[in-house]
C-alpha angles and dihedrals in degrees: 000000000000122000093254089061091042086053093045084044094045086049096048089050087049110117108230092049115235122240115210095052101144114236088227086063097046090051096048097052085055100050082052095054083045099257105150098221104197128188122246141190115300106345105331123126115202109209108198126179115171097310097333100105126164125178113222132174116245110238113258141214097358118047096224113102120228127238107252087058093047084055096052088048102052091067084066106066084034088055091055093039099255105139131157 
């Protein structure tokens, strides 16, 4: 995991939750720790890891995720043991 993805990880476990954390470095966080992210149809994103799945909405128009999707994403790194 390279520092980049450690800083975006140690931001999405931050309580309060952030807002501004740009979707391209969650999902890159989430392709390092081997989370398949796949494109689906309008703007949801579809995160898969073995049979965990879970559906969320790309950010538009602006590139920066809400909170409430920085906080449904965070159970997936905890769920594979990844933690800051």
């Amino acid at each position: 995991m390279r520092a980049s993805h450690r800083r975006t990880l140690q931001r999405v476990f931050l309580r309060p939750t952030p807002a501004g954390i740009r979707w391209r470095d969650i999902e890159s966080l989430l392709r390092a720790v081997g989370v398949e992210v796949v494109e689906r149809s309008g703007s949801r994103v579809l995160l898969r890891k073995g049979t965990d799945r879970m559906v969320v909405h790309r950010p538009h128009p602006r590139p920066e995720t809400g909170q409430a999707t920085v906080r449904d994403i965070a159970a997936i790194p905890a769920a594979l043991g990844v933690e800051p």
